[in-house]
FIMIVO-488989 format. One record per atom (N, C-alpha, C, O): residue in one letter; atom name; x, y, z; residue number from 1. Coordinates in nm, 3 decimals. Each point is the difference from the previous one (the first is absolute). Last residue first. Layout:
! residues N
R type atom       X       Y       Z seq
R    A   CA       X       Y       Z NUM
...
END
This chain:
! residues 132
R type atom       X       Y       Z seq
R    X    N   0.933   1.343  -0.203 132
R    X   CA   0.071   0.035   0.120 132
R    X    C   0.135   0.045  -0.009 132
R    X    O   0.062   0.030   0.102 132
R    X    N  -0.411  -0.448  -0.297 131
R    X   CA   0.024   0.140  -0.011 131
R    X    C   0.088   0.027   0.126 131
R    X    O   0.035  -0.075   0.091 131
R    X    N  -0.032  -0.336  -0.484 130
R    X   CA  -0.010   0.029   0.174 130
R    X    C   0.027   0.166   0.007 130
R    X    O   0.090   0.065  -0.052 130
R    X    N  -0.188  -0.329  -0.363 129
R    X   CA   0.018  -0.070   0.078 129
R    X    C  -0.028   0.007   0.119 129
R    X    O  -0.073  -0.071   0.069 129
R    X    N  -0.183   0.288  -0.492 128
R    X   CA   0.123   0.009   0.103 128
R    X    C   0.024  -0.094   0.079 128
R    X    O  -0.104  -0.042   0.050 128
R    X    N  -0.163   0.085  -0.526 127
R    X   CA   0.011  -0.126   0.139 127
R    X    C   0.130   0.089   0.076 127
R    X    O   0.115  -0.026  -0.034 127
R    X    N  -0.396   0.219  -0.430 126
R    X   CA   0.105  -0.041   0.081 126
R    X    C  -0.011  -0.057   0.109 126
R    X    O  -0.110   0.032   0.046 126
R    X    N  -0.241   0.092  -0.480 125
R    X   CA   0.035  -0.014   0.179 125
R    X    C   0.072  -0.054  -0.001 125
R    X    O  -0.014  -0.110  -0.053 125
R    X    N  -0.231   0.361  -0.428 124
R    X   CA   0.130  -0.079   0.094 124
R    X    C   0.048   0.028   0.156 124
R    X    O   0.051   0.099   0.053 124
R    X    N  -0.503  -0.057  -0.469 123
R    X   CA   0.072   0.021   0.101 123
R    X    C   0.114  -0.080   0.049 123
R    X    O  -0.003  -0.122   0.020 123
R    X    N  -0.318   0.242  -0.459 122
R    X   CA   0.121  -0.084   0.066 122
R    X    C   0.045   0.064   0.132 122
R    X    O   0.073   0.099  -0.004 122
R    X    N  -0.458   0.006  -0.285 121
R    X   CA  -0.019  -0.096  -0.011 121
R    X    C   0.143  -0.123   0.078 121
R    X    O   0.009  -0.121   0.020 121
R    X    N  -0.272   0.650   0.141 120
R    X   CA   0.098  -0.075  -0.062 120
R    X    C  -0.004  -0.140  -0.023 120
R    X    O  -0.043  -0.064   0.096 120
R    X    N  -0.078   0.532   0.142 119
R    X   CA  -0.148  -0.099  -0.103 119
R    X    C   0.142  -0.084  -0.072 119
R    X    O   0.050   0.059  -0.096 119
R    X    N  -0.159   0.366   0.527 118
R    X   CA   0.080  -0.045  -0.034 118
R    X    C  -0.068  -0.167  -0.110 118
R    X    O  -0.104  -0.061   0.022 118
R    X    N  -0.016   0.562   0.202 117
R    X   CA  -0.079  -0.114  -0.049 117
R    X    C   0.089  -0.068  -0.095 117
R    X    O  -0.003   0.026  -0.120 117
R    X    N  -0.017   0.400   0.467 116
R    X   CA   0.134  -0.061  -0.072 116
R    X    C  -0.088  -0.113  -0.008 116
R    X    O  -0.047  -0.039   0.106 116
R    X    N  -0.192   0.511   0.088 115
R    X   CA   0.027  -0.145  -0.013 115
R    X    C   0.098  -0.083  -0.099 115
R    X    O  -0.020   0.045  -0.113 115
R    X    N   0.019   0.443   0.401 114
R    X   CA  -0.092  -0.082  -0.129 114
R    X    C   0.083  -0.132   0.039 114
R    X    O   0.098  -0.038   0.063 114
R    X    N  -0.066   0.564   0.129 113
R    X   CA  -0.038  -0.129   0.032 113
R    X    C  -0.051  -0.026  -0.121 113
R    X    O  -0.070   0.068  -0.074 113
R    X    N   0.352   0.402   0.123 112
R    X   CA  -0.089  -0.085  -0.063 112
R    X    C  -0.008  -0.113   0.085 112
R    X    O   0.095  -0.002   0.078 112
R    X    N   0.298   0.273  -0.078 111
R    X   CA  -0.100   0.006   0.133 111
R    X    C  -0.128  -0.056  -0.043 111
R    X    O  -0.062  -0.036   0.100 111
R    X    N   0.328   0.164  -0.520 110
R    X   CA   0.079  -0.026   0.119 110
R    X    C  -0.090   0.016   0.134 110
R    X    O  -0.044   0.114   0.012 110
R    X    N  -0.223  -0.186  -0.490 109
R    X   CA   0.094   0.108   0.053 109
R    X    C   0.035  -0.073   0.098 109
R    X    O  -0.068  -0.096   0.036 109
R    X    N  -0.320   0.000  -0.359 108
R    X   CA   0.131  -0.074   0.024 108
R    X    C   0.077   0.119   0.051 108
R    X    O   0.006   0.093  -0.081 108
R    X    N  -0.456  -0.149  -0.116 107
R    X   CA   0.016   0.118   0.096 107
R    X    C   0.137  -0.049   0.073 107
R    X    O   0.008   0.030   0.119 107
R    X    N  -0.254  -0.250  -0.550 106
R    X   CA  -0.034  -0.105   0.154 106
R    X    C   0.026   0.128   0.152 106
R    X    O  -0.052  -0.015   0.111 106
R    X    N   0.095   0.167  -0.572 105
R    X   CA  -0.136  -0.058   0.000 105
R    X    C  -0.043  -0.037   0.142 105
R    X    O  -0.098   0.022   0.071 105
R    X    N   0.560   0.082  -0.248 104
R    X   CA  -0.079   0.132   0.030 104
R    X    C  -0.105  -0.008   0.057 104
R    X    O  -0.033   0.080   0.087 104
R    X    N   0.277  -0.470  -0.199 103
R    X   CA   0.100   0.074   0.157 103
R    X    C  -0.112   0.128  -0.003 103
R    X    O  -0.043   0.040   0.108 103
R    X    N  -0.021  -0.282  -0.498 102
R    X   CA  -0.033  -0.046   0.118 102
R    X    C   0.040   0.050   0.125 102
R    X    O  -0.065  -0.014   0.104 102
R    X    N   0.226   0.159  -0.486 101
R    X   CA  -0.160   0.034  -0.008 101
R    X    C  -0.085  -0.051   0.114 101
R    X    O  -0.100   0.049   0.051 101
R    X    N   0.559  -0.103  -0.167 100
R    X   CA  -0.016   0.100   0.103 100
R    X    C  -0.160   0.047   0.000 100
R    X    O  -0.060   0.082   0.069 100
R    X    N   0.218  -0.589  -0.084  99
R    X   CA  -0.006   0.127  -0.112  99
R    X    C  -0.007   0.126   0.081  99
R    X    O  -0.035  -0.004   0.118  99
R    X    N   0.301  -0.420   0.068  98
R    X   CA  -0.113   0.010  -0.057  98
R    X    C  -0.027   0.124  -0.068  98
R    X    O   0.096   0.071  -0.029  98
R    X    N   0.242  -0.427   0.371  97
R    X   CA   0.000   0.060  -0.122  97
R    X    C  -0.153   0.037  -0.074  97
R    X    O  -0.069  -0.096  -0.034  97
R    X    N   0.289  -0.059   0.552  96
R    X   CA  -0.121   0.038  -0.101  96
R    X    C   0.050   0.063  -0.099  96
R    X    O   0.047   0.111   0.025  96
R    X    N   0.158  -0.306   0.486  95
R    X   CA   0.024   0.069  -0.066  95
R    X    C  -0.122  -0.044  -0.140  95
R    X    O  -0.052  -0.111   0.013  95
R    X    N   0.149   0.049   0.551  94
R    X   CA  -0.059  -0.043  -0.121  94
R    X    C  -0.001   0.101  -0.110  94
R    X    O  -0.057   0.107   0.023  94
R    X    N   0.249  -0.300   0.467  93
R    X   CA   0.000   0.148  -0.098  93
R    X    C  -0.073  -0.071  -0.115  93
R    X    O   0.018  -0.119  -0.028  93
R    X    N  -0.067  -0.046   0.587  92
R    X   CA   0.046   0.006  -0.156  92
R    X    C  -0.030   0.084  -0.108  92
R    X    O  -0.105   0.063  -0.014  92
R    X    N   0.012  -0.127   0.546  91
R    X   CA   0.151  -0.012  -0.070  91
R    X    C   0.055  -0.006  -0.142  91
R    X    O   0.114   0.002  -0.046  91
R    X    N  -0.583   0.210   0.119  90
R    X   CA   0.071  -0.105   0.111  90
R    X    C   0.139  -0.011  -0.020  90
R    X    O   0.057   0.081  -0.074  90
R    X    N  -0.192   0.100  -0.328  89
R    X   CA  -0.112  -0.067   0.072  89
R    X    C   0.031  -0.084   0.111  89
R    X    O   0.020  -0.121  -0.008  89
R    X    N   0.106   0.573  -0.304  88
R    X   CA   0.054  -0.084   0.064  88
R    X    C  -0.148  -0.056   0.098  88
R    X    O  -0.092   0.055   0.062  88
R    X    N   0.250   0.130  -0.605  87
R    X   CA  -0.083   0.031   0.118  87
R    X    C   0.019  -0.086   0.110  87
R    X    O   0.023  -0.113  -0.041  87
R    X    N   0.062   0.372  -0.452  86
R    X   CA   0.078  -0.095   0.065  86
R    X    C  -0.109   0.001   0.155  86
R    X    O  -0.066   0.094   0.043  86
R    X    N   0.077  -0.016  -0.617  85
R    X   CA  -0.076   0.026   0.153  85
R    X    C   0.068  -0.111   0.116  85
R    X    O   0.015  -0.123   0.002  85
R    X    N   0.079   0.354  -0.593  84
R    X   CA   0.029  -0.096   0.135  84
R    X    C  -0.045   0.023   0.128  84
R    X    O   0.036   0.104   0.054  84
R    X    N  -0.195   0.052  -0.646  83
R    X   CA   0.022  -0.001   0.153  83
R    X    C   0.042  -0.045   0.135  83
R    X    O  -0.092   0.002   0.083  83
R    X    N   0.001   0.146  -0.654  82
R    X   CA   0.030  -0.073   0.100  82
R    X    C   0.038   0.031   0.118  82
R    X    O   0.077   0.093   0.025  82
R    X    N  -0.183   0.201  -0.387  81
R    X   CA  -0.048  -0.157  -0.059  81
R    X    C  -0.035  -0.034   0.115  81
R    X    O  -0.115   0.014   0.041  81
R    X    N   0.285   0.435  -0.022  80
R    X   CA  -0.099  -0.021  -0.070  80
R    X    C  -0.034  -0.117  -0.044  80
R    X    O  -0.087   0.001  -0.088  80
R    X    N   0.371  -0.016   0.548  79
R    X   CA   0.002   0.109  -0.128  79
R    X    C  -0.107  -0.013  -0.083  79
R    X    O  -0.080  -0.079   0.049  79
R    X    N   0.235  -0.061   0.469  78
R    X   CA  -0.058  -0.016  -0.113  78
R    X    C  -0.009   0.104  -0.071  78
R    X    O  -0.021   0.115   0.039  78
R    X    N   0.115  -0.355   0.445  77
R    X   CA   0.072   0.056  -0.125  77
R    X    C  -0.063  -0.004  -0.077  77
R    X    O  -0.056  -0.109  -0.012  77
R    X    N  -0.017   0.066   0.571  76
R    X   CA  -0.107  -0.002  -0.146  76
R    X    C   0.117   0.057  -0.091  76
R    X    O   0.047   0.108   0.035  76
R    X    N  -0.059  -0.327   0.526  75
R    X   CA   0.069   0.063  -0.139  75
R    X    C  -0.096   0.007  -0.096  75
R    X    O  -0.100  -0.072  -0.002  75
R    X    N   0.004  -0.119   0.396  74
R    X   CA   0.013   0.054   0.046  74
R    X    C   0.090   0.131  -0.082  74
R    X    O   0.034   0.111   0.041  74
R    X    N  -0.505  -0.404   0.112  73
R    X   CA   0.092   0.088  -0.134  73
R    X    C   0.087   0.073   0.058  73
R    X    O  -0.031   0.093   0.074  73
R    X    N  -0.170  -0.478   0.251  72
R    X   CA   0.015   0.122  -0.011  72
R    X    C   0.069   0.060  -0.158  72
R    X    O   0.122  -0.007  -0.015  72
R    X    N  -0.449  -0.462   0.136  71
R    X   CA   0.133   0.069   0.026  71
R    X    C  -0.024   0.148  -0.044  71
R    X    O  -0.093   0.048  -0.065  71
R    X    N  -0.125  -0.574   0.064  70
R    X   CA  -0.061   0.086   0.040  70
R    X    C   0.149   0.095   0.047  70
R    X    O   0.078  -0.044   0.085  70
R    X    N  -0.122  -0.425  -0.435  69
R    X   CA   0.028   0.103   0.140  69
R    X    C  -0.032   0.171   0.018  69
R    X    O   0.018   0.087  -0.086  69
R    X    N  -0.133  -0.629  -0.147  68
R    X   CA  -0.064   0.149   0.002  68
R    X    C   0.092   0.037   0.115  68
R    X    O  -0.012  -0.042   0.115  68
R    X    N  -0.029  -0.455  -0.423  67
R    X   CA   0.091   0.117   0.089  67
R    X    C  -0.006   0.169   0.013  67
R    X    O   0.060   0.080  -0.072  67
R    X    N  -0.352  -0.485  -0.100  66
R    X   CA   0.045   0.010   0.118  66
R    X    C   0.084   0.078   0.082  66
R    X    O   0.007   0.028   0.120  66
R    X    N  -0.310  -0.076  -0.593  65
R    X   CA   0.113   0.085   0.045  65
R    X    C  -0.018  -0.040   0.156  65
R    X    O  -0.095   0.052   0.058  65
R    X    N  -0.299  -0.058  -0.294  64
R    X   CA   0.075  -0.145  -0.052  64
R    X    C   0.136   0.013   0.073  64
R    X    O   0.028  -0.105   0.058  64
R    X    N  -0.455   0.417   0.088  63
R    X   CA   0.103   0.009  -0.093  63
R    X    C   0.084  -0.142   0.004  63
R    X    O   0.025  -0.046   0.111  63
R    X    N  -0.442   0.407   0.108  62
R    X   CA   0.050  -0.095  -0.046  62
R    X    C   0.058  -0.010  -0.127  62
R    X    O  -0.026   0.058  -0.105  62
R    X    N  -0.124   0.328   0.476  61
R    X   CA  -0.010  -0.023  -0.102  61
R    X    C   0.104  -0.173   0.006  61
R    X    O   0.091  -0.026   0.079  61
R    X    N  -0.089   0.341   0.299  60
R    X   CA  -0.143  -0.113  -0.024  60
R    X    C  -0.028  -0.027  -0.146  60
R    X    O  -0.110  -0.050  -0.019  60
R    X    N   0.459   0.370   0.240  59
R    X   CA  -0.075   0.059  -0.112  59
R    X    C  -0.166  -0.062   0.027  59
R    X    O  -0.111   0.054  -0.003  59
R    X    N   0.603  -0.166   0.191  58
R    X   CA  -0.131   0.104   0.082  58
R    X    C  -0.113  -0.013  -0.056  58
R    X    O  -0.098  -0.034   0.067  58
R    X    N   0.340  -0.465  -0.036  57
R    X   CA  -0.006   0.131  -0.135  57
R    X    C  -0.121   0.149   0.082  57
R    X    O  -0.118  -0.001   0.037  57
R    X    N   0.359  -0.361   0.354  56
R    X   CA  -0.066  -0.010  -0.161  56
R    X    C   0.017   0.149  -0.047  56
R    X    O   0.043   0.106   0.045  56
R    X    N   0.322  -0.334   0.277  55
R    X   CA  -0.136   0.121  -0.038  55
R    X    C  -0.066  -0.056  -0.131  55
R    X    O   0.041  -0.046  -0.107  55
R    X    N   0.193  -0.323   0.474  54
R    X   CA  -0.001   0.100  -0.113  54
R    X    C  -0.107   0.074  -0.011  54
R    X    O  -0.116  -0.020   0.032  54
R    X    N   0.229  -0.271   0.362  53
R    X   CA   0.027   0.141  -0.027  53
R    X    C  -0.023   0.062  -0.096  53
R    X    O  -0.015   0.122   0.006  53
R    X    N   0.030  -0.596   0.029  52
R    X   CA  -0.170   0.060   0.057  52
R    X    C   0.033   0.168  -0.002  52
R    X    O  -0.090   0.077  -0.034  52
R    X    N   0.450  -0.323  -0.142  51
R    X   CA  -0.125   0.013  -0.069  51
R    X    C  -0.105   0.060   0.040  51
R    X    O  -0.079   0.074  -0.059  51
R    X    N   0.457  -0.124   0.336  50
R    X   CA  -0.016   0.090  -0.120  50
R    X    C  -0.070   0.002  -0.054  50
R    X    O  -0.052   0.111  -0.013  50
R    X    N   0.045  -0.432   0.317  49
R    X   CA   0.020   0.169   0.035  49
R    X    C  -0.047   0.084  -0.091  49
R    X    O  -0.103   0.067  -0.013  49
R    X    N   0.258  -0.523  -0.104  48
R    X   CA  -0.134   0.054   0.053  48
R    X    C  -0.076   0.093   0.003  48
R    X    O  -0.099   0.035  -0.064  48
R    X    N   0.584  -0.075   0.041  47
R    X   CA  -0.051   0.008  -0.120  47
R    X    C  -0.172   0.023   0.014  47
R    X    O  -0.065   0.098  -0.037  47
R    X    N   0.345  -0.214   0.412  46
R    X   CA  -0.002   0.151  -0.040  46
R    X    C  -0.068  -0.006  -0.146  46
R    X    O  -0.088   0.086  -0.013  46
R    X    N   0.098  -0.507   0.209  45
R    X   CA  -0.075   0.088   0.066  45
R    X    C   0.011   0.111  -0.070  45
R    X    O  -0.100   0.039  -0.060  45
R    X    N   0.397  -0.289  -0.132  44
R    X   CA  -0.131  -0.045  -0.046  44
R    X    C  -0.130   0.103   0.093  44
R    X    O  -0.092   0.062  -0.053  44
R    X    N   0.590  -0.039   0.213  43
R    X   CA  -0.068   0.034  -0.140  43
R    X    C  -0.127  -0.011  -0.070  43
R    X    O  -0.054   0.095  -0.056  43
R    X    N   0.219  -0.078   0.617  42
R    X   CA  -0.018  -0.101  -0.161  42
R    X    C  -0.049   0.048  -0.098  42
R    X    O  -0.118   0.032  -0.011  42
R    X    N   0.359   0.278   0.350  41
R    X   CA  -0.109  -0.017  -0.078  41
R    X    C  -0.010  -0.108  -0.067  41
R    X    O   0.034   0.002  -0.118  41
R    X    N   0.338   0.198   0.506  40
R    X   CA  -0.023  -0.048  -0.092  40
R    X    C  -0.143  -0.039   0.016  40
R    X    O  -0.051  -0.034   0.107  40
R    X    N   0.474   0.200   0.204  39
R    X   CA  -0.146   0.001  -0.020  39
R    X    C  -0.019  -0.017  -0.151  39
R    X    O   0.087   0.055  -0.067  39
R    X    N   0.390  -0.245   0.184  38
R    X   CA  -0.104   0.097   0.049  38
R    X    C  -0.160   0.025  -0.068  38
R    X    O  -0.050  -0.056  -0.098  38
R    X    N   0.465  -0.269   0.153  37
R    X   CA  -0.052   0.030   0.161  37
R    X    C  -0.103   0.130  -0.046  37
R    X    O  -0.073   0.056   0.082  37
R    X    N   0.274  -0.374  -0.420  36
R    X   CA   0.128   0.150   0.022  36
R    X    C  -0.063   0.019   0.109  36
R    X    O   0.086   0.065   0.059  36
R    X    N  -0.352  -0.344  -0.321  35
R    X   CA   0.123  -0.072   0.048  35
R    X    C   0.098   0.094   0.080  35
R    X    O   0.099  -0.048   0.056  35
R    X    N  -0.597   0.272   0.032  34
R    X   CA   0.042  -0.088  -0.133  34
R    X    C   0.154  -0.079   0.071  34
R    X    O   0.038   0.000   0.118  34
R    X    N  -0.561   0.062   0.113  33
R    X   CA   0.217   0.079   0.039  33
R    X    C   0.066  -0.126  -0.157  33
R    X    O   0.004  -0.119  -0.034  33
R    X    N  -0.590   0.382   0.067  32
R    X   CA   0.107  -0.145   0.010  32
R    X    C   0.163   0.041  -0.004  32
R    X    O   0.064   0.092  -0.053  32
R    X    N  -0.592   0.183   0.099  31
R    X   CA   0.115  -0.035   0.004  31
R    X    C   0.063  -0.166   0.030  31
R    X    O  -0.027  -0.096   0.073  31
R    X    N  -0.489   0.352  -0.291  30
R    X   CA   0.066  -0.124   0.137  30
R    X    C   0.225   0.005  -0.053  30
R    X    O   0.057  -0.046  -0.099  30
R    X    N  -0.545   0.445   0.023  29
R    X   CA   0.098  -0.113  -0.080  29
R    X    C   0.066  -0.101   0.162  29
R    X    O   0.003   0.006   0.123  29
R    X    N  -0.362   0.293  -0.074  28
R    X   CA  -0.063  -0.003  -0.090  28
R    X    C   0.171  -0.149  -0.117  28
R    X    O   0.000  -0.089  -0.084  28
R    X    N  -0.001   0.271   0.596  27
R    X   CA  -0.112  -0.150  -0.050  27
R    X    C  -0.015   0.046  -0.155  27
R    X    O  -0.072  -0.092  -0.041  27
R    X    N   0.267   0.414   0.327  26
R    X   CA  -0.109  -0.003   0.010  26
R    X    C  -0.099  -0.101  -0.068  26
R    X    O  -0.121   0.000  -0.026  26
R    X    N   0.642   0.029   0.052  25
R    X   CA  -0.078   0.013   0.114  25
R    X    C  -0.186   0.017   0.018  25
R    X    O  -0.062  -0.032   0.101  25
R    X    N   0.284   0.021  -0.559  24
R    X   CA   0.029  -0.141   0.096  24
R    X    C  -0.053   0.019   0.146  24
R    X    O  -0.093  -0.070   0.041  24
R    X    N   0.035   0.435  -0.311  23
R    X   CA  -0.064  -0.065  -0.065  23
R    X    C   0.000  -0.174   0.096  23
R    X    O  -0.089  -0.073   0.043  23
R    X    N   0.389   0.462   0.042  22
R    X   CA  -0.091   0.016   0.054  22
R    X    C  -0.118  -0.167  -0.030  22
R    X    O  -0.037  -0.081   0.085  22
R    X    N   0.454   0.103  -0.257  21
R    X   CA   0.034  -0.037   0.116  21
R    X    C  -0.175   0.034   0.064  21
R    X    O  -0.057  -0.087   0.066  21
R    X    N   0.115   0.274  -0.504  20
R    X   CA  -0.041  -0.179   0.038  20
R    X    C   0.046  -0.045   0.118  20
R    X    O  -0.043  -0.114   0.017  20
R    X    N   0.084   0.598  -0.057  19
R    X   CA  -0.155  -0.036  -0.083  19
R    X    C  -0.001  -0.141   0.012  19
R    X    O  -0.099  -0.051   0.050  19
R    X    N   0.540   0.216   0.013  18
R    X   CA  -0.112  -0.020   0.147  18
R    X    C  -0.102  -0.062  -0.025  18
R    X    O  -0.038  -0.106   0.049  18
R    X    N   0.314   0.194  -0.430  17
R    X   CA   0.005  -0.124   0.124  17
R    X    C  -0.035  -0.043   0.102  17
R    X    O  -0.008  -0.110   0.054  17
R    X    N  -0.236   0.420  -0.471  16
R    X   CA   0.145  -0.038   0.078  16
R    X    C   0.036  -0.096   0.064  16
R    X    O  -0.081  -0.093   0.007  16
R    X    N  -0.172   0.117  -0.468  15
R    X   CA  -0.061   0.032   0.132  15
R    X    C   0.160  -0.020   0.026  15
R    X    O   0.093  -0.055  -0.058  15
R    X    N  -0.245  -0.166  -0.333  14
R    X   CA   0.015   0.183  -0.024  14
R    X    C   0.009   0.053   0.130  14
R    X    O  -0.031   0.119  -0.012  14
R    X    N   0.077  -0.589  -0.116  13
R    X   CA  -0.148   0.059   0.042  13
R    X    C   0.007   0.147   0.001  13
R    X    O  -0.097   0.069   0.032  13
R    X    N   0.483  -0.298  -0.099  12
R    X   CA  -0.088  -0.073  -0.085  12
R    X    C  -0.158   0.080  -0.027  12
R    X    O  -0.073   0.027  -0.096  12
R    X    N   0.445   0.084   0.384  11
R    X   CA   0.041   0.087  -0.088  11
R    X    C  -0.161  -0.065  -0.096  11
R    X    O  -0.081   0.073  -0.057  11
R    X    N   0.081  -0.257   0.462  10
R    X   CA  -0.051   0.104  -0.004  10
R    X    C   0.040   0.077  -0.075  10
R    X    O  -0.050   0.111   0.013  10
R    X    N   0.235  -0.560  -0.004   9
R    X   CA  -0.147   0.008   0.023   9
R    X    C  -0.106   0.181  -0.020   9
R    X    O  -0.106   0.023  -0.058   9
R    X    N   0.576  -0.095   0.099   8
R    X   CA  -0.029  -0.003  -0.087   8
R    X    C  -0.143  -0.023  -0.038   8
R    X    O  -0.060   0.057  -0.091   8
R    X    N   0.241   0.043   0.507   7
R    X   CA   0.058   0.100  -0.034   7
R    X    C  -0.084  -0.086  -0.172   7
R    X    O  -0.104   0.061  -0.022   7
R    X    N   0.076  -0.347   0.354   6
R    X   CA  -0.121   0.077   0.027   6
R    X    C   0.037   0.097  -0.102   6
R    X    O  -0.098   0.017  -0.073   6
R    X    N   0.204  -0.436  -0.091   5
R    X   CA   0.085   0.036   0.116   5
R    X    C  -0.084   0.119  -0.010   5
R    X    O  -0.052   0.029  -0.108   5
R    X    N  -0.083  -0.522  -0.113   4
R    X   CA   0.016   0.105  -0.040   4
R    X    C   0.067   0.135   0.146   4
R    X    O  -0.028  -0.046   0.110   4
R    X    N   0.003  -0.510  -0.237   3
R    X   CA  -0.031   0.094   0.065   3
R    X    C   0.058   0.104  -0.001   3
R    X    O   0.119   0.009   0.033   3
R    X    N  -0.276  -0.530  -0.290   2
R    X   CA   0.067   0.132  -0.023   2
R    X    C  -0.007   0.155   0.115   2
R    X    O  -0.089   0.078  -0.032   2
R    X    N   0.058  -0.669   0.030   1
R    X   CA  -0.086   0.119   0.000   1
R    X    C   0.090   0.124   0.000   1
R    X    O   0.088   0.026   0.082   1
END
């Protein structure tokens, strides 16, 4: 069984370290002492977690697209065609190539909220061995 260490557990979950030290003290996760003596997450639990954590879509609109993140705009480049939107969702940057017709339409500026509706036929997951 794979056990996850509180510090990564909570980069995972976007939250601090307390945020899951809290989470464990208050019963919502169950600590385990990994091979190294320290506090530790069975993986499979934290994954759980996670799921039951996820945000759904604000909007309530439906979509084939599982990967929706909900983030801050936090760049806009664009000239008379094209446009790059950069926007950060939780720990992650997500970057957008699109028209500037769209950047005008949708109201795309720096401090903006929108949604990143991620749609791909290939994804690639890596296996880390051991974090830390």
């Amino acid at each position: 069984m794979a056990h996850v260490r509180i510090s990564d557990a909570a980069r995972f979950l976007g939250v601090s370290d307390d945020t899951v030290r809290r989470w464990i003290s208050g019963g919502a996760l169950t600590s385990v002492t990994d091979a190294s003596g320290r506090m530790a997450i069975e993986g499979r639990e934290l994954a759980e977690f996670a799921k039951a954590r996820s945000v759904a879509e604000p909007s309530g609109s439906q979509s084939s697209a599982r990967n929706r993140f909900v983030g801050l705009v936090t760049a806009v480049k664009a000239d008379t065609v094209m446009a790059q939107v950069e926007m950060q969702c939780g720990p992650f940057r997500v970057v957008s190539l699109m028209s500037s017709e769209a950047v005008d339409e949708l109201g795309l500026e720096p401090g903006s909220v929108a949604v990143a509706v991620i749609k791909s036929t290939n994804v690639i997951i890596e296996s880390l061995e051991t974090f830390g």
